[in-house]
C-alpha positions as CSV (number, residue, x, y, z in Angstrom):
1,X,154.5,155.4,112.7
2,X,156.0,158.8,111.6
3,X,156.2,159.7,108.3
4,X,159.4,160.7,106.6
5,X,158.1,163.4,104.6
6,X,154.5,165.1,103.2
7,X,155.8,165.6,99.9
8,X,158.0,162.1,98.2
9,X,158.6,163.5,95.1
10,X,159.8,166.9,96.3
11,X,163.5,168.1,96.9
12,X,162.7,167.2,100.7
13,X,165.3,166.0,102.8
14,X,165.9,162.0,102.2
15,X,165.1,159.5,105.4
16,X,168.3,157.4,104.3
17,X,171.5,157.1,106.3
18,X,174.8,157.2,104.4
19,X,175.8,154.4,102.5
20,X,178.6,151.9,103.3
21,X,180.8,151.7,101.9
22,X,179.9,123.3,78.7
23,X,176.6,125.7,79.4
24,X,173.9,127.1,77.6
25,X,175.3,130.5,78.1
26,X,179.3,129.4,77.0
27,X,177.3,127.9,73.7
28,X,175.2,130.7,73.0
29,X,176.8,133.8,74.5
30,X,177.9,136.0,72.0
31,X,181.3,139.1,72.4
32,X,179.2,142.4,74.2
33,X,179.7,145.1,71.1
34,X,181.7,148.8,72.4
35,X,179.1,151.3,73.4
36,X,179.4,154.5,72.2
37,X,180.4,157.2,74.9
38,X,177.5,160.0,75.7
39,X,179.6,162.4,78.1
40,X,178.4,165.6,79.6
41,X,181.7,167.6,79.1
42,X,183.8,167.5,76.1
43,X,184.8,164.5,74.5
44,X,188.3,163.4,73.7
45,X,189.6,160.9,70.9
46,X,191.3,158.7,73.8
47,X,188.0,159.1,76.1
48,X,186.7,155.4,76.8
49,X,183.3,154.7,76.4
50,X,181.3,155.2,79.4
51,X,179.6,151.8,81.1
52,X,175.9,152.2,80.9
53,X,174.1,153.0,84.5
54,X,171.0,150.2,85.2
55,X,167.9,150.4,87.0
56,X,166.1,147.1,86.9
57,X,162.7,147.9,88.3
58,X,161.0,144.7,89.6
59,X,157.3,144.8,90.1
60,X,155.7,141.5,92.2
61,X,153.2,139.1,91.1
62,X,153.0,140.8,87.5
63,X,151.0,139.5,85.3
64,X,152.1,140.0,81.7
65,X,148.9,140.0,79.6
66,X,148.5,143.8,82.0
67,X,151.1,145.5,79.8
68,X,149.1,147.1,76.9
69,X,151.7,146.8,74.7
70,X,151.2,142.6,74.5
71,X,147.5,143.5,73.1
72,X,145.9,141.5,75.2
73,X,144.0,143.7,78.1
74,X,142.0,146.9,76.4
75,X,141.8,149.0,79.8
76,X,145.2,151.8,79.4
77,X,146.5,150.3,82.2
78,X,150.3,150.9,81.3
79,X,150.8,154.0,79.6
80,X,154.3,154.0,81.2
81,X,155.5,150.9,80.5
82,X,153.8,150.8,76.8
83,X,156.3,154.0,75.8
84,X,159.0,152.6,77.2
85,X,158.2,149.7,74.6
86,X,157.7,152.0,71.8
87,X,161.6,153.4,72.6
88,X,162.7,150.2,73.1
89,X,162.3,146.2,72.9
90,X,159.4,144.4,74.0
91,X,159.9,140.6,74.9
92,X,156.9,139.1,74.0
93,X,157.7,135.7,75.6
94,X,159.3,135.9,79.0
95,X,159.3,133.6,81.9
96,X,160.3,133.2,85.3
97,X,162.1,129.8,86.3
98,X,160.6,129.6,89.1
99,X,157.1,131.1,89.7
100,X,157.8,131.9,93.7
101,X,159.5,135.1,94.7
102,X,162.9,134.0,96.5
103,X,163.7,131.2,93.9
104,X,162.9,134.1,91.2
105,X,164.9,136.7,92.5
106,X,167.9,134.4,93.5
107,X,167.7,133.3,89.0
108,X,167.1,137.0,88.3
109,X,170.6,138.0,90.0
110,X,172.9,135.2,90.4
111,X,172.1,133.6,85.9
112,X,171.5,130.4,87.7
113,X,168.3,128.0,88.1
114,X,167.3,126.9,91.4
115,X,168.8,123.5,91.8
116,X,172.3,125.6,90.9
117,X,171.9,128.7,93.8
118,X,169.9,126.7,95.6
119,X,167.2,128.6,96.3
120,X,164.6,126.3,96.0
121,X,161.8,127.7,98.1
122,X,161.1,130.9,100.4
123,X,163.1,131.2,103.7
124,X,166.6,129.6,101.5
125,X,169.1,132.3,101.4
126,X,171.0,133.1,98.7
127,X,174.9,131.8,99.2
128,X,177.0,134.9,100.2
129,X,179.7,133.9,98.1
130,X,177.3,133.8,94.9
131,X,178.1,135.1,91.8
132,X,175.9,137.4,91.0
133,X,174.8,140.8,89.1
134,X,176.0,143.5,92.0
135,X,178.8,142.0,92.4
136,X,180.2,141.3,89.2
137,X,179.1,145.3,88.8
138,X,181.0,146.0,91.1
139,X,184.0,144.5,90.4
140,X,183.6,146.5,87.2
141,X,183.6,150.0,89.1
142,X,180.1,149.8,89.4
143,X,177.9,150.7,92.4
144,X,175.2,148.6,92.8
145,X,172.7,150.2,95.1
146,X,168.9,148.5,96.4
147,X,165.5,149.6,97.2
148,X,162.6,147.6,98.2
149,X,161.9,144.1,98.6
150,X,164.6,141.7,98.8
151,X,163.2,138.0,100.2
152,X,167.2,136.4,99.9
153,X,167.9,136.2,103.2
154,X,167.6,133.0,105.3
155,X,165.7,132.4,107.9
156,X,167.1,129.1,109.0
157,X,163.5,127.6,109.5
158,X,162.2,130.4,112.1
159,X,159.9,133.0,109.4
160,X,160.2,135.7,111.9
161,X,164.1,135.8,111.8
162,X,164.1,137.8,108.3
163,X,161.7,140.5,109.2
164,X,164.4,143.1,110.5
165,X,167.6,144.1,108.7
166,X,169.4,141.8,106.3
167,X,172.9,141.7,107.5
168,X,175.6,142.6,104.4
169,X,176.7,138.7,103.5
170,X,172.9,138.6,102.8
171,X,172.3,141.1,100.5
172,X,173.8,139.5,97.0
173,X,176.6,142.2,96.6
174,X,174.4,145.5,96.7
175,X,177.1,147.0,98.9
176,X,176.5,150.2,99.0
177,X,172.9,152.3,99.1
178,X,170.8,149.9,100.7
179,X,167.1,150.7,101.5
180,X,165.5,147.2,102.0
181,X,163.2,144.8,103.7
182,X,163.7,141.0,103.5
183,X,159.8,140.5,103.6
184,X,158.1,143.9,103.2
185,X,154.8,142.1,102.8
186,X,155.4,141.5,106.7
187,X,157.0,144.5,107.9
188,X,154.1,147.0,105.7
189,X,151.2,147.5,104.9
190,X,149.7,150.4,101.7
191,X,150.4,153.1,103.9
192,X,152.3,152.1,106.7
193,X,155.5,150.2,107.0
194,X,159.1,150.3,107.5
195,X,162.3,149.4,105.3
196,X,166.1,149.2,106.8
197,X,169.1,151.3,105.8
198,X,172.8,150.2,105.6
199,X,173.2,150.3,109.3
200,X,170.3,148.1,109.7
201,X,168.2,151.5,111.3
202,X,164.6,151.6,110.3
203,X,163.3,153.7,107.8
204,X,160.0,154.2,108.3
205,X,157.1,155.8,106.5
206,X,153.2,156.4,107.0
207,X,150.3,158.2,105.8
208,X,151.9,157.5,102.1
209,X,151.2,154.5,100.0
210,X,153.9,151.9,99.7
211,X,154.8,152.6,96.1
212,X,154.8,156.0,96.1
213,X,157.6,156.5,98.9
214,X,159.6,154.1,97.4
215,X,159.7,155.7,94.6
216,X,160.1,159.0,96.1
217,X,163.4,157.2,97.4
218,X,164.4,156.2,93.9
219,X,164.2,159.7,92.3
220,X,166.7,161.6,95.3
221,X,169.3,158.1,94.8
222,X,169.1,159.2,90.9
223,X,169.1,162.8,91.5
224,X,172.6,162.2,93.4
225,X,173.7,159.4,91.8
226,X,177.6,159.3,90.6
227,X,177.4,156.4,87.5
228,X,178.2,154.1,87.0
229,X,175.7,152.7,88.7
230,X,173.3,149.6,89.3
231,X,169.8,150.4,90.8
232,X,167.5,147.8,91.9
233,X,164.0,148.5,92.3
234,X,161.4,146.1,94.4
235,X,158.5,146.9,94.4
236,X,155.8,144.6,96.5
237,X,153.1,145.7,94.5
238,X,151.3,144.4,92.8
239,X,151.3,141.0,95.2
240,X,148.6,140.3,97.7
241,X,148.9,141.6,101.2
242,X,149.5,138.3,103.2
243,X,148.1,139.0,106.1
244,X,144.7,140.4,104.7
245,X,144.6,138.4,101.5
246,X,144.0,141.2,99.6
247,X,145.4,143.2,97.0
248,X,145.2,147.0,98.4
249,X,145.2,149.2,95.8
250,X,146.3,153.5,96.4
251,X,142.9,155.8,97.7
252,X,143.0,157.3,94.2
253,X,141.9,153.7,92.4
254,X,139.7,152.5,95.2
255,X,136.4,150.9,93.0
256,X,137.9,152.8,89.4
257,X,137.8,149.3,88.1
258,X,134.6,147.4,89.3
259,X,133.4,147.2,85.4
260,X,136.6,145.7,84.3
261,X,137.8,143.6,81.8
262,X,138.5,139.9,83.3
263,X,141.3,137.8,81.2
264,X,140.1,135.1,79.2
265,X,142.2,132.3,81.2
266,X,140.3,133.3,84.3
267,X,136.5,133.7,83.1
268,X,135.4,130.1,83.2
269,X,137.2,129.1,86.2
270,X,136.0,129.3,90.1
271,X,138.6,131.8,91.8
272,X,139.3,134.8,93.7
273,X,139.2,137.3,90.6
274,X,135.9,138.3,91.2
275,X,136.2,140.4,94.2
276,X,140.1,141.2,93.3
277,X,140.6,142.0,90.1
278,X,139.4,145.0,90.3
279,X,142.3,146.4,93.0
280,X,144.9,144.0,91.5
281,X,144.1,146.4,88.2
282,X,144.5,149.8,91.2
283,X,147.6,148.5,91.9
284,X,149.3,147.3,87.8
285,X,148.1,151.3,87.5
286,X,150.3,152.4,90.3
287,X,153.3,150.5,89.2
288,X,152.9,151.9,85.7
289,X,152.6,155.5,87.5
290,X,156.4,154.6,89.3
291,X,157.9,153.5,86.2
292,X,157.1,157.0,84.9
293,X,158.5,158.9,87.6
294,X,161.5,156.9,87.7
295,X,161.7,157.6,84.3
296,X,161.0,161.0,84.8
297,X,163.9,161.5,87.1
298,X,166.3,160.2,84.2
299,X,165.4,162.6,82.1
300,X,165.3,164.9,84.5
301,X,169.0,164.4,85.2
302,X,170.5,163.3,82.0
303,X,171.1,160.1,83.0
304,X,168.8,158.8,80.4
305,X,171.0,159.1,77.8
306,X,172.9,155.9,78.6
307,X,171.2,154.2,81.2
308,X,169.4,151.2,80.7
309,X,166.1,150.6,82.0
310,X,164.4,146.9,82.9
311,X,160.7,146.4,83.6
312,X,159.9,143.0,84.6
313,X,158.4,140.8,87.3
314,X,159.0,138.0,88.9
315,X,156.2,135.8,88.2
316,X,152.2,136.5,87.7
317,X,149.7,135.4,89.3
318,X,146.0,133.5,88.9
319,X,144.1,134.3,91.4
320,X,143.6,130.9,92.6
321,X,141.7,129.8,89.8
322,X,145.0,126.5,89.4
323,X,145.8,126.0,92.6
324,X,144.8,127.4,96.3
325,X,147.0,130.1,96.1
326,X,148.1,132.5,93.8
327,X,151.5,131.3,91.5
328,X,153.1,128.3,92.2
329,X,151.8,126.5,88.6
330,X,152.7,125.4,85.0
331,X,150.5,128.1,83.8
332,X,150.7,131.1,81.9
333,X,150.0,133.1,84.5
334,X,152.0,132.2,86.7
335,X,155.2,131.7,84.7
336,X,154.8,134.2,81.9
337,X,156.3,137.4,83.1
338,X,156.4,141.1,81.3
339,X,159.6,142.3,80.0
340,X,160.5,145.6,78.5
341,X,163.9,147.3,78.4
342,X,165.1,150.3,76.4
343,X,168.5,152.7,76.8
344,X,171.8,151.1,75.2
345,X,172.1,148.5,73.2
346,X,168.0,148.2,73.8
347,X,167.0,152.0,72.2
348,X,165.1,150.6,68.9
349,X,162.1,150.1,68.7
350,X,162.1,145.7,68.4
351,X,159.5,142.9,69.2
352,X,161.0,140.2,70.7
353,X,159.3,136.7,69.8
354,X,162.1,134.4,70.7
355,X,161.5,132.7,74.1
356,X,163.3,134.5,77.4
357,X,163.6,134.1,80.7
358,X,164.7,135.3,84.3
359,X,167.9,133.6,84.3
360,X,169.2,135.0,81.3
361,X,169.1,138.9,82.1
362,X,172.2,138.6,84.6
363,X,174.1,137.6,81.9
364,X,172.6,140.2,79.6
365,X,173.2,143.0,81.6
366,X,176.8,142.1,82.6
367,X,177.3,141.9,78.6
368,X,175.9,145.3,77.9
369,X,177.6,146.7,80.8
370,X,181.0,145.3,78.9
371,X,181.6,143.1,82.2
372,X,183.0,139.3,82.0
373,X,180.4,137.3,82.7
374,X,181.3,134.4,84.9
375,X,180.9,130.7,84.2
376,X,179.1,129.8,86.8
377,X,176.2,131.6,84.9
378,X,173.9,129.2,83.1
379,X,171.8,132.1,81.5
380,X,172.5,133.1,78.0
381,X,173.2,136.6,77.0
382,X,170.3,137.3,74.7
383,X,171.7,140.9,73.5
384,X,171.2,139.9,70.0
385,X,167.7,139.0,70.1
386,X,167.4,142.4,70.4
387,X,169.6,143.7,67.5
388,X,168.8,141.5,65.2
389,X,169.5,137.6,64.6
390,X,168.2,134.8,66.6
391,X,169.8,131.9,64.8
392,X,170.9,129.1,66.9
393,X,168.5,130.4,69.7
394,X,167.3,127.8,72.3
395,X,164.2,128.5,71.9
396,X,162.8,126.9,74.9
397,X,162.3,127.7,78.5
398,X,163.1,125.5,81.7
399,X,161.3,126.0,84.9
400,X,161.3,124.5,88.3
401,X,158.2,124.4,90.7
402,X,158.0,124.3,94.6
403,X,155.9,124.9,97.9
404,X,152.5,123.4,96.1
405,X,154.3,120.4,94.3
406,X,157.9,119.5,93.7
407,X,158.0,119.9,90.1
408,X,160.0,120.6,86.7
409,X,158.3,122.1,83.8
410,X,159.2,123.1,80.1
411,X,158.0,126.1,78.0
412,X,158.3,125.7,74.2
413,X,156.8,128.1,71.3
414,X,153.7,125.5,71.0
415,X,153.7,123.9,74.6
416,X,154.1,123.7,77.7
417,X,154.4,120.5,79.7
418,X,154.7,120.3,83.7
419,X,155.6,117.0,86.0
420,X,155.9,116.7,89.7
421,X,156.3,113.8,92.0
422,X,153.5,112.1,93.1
423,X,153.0,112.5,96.9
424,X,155.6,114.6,97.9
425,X,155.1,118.1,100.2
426,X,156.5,121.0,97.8
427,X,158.1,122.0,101.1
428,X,160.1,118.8,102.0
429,X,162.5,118.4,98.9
430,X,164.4,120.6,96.5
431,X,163.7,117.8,93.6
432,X,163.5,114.4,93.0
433,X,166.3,112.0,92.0
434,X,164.4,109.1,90.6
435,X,161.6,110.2,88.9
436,X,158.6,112.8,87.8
437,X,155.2,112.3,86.3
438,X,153.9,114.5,84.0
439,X,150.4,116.0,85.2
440,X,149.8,119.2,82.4
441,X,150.3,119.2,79.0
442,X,148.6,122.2,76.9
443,X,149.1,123.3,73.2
444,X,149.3,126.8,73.2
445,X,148.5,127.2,69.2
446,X,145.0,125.4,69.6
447,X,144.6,126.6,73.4
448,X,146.1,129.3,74.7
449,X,143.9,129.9,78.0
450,X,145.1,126.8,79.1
451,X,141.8,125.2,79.6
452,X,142.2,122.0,78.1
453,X,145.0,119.6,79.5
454,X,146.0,116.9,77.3
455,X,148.5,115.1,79.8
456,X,147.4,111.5,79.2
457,X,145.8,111.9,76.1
458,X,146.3,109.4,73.3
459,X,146.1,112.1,71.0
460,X,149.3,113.7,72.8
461,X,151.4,110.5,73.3
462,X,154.2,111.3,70.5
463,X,154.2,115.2,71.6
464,X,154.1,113.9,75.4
465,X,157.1,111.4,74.8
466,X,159.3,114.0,72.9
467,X,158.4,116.8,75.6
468,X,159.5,114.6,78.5
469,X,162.8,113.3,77.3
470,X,163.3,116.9,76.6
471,X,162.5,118.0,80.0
472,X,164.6,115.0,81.1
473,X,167.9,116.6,80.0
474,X,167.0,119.8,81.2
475,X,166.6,118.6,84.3
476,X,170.4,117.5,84.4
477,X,171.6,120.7,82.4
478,X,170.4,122.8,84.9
479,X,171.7,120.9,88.2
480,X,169.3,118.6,89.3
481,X,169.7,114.7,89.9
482,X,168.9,112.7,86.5
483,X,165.9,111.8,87.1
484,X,162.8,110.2,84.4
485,X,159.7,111.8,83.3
486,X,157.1,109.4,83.1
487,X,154.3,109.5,81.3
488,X,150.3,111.1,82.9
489,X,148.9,107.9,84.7
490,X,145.3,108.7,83.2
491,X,144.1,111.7,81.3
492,X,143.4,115.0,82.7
493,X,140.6,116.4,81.4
């Protein structure tokens, strides 16, 4: 494959083409506050404030505990990441709703939980007439404009069917720059590989690692871009290459981190960790090195001064030490994600305790960006988590599992509880309209690795039965059939 160009940072000339042209979040949501203007030229009395620009920068298979700024991992893996967290707010407790990379992204951009977009699994695509974040954006003179990764487009039960273009009714309302592959763990590898333009022409790239030309793309969008504007950055790293099972980190890291510091949920169990830990850690370092540049190229342009900037993921990973793969679980690691945003609305320095997740940054942004945010969105616009107050918070998370089980799951500040239906392929069903049994229950106050499941416990009964009828009506809140959560059918542990 050719390569585009030596030098992806540079002023070279760009490989793109042109561009074509009653809920939780009703209760909750709270009136977006004016933001103040910060215009280039002069300033009039009667000037309106100018909409924020966004670039959400998605990383894959994140694990949260990476970001130095949680505490948690000693190694100065995230320089990056931990200054934009000293500029702005840190969410200590985010999760994804799903821990699978299509139902995740559809949450992440349409405010709605899997059994709502229907997204339940991989190959699903997301509805083209969705409501979602680019096109609500654009609807408010925004452009919204995407790089990387995408995994929303539907295959219709044949995998290979999604690895070329995505066709415009597939892309989720990012209308106009468009730089994308629906499954760029199948059409790449670290430093070969080819994304799609708006014409559905291939843009290839070799000889340079993965992250590093897309990012190169990122900084010439930015250092043309007319706000305001929505960028979306998807970034494969730091997932697995499927094809290899590996995680392939850049030249530059290759055996850096053989001596390395091995998270306390993974020590004691039997896993893949040993041998890839140290080149998941290569590649966390490389997506810290992109958020800089991106950042870079803000500041290098001005647009830093009222854009707002979104690191997050869209669900970690545990390296096979819950499950035979690599997500798919109750766990922390696999449904805690990192999230960090500064610019407007976000530029003081806060830590967030109060319990987030993917399917309430939609809303969020729309908010900030002083665009209606549409009903069909069951997120909640946490804006004032990161001013201030948090009264009348829900401060609880629902999740859905697929793929491995077919399963619901509930994330509270103490615990978290996670049911499935007994016997059923994660692949045959989006959920279960009779009933689920709960198979992990873990207090995160007297265990926080996770290594001690209580599910079944007579110690746990009154917490189990409280958890469950919880977890019951979330299951119907968030569009699923009413269905009971019945009690572990012997203890775990």
């Amino acid at each position: 494959m050719r390569s585009s160009s030596p030098d992806f940072f540079s002023d070279a000339p760009s490989p793109q083409r042109p561009a074509s042209g009653v809920t939780r979040r009703a209760l909750l949501q709270t009136a977006p506050a004016a933001l103040a203007p910060l215009a280039s030229g002069p300033e009039t009395a009667a000037a309106a404030p100018a909409k924020p620009n966004i670039v959400l920068f998605i990383s894959d298979q994140f694990r949260w505990d990476c970001v130095g700024a949680m505490g948690l991992n000693p190694m100065n893996l995230t320089p990056n990441i931990d200054a934009m967290a000293s500029r702005g707010v840190l969410f200590r407790n985010a999760f994804t709703n799903q821990p699978v990379c299509a139902p995740a992204r559809a949450t992440l951009f349409s405010g709605q939980y899997p059994a709502r977009h229907g997204v339940w699994r991989n190959g699903l695509g997301l509805p083209p007439d969705a409501d979602t974040l680019a096109g609500c954006l654009r609807k408010g003179g925004y452009s919204a404009n995407y790089l990387g990764k995408w995994h929303l487009a539907a295959n219709h039960g044949d995998p290979q069917a999604t690895r070329g273009p995505v066709s415009p009714e597939q892309r989720g309302g990012f209308l106009d720059l468009w730089q994308a592959a629906n499954v760029l763990e199948f059409t790449s590898h670290a430093y070969e590989g080819e994304l799609y333009d708006n014409d559905g022409s291939p843009i290839r790239f070799s000889g340079v690692y993965r992250a590093d030309f897309m990012t190169g793309l990122a900084r010439r969008f930015l250092r043309s871009a007319k706000p305001p504007f929505l960028l979306a950055l998807s970034y494969l790293e730091t997932h697995h290459q499927n094809d290899t099972d590996s995680f392939d980190a850049p030249r530059e890291y290759a055996g850096r981190y053989k001596s390395c510091f091995v998270p306390q949920d993974l020590r004691p169990l039997p896993g893949t960790w040993p041998s890839q830990l140290p080149d998941y850690y290569g590649c966390v370092r490389k997506i810290d090195e992109a958020v800089g540049a991106v950042r870079s190229a803000l500041v290098e342009t001005g647009l830093d001064r009222n854009t707002i900037f979104i690191f997050t993921s869209d669900h970690g990973c545990h390296f096979k030490t819950r499950n035979a793969e690599y997500k798919r679980s109750p766990h922390e690691s696999s449904i805690h994600v990192p999230l960090v945003i500064e610019g407007p609305r976000f530029n003081r320095p806060r830590v967030v305790s109060e319990l987030v997740s993917l399917v309430d940054i939609a809303p969020t942004l729309l908010a900030a960006a002083g665009v209606a945010v549409p009903q069909s969105m069951q997120g909640c616009n946490f804006l004032r988590l990161a001013e201030g107050p948090s009264e009348g918070w829900r401060n609880e998370v629902y999740f859905e599992m697929s793929e491995t089980s077919t399963g619901r799951g509930l994330r509270t500040p103490r615990y978290t509880l996670g049911a499935a239906v007994p016997k059923l392929p994660g692949w045959t069903a989006a959920a279960s309209g009779e009933r689920y049994v709960e198979y992990a229950l873990y207090d995160l106050f007297a265990d926080p690795y996770q290594h001690v499941n209580l599910a079944g416990t007579q110690s746990a009964a009154e917490v189990s039965a409280d958890l469950r009828r919880r977890l019951a009506g979330w299951i119907v809140e968030s569009g699923s059939p009413a269905a009971a959560v019945d009690p572990a059918f012997f203890p775990y542990i």
